[in-house]
C-alpha positions in Angstrom: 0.0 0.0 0.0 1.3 3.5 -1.0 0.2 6.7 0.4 1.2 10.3 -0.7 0.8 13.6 1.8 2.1 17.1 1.0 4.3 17.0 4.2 5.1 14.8 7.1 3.9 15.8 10.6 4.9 14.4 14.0 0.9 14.4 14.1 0.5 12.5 11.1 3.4 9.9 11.6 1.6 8.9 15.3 -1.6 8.6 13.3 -0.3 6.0 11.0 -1.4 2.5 12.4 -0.7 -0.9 10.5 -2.5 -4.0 11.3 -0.6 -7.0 11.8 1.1 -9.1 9.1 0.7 -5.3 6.6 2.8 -2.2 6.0 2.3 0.6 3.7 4.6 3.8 2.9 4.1 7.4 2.9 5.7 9.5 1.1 5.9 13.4 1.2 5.2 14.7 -2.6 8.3 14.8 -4.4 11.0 14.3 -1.8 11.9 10.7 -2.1 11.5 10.9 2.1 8.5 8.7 3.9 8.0 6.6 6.7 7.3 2.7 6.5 4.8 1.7 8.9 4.7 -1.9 10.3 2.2 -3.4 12.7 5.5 -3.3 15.4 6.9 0.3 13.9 7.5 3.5 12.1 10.7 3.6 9.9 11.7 6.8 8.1 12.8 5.5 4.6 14.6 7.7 1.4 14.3 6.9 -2.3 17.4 7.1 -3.5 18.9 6.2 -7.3 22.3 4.4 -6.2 24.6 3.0 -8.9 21.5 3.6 -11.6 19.3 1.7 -9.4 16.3 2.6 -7.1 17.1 1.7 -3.9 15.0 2.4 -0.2 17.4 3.8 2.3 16.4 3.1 5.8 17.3 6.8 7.6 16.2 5.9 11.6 13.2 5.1 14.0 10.3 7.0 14.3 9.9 8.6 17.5 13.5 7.2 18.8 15.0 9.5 15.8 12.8 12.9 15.0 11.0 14.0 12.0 13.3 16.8 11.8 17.0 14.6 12.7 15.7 12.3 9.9 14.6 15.3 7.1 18.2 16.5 8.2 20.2 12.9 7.8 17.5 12.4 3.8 19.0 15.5 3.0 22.2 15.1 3.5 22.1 11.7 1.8 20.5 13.6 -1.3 23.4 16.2 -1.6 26.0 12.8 -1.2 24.4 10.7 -4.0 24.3 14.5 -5.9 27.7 15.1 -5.6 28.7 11.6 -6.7 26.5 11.9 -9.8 28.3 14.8 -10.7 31.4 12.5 -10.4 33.7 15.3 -8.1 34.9 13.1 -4.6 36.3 16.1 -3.5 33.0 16.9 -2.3 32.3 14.8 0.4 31.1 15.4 3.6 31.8 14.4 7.0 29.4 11.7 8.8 26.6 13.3 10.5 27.0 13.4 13.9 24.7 11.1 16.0 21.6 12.9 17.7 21.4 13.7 21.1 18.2 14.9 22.8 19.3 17.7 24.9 
């Protein structure tokens, strides 16, 4: 099952329910970024093109990781696969740091 929204909310992720043995996706318009619901959790998930192939890149735990830490780590993902298509390695960056909840 598939499911499209505008935007993500922290309302809208605690919304999503899955009965057991199903899972379905939602993704925000556009992005490549969703969450994967299962009956036992909420996975944020990116659509990324890796090596000419579509590939799901699982980004952190919804709510151990927030909406906002895991928009942060999609993006940053994004401008790495971006930077490799353009083929300069000079461009790297450094590993995102792990979050801390203050």
């Amino acid at each position: 099952l598939l499911m499209q929204v505008e935007t993500l909310t922290d309302q809208g992720i605690e919304s999503f329910a899955a009965s057991p043995l199903q899972r379905f996706d939602v993704w925000e318009a556009g992005t490549g970024f969703g969450v994967r619901v299962t009956s036992k959790s909420k996975t944020f998930v990116l659509m990324a093109r890796i090596d000419g192939k579509q590939k799901r890149i699982a980004i952190g735990r919804y709510p151990e990781m927030p909406l906002i830490e895991a928009r942060a780590r999609a993006n940053q993902v994004n401008r790495r696969q971006r930077n490799r298509v353009q083929g300069d390695p000079g461009l790297r960056e450094p590993p995102a740091k792990p979050y801390c909840p203050p």
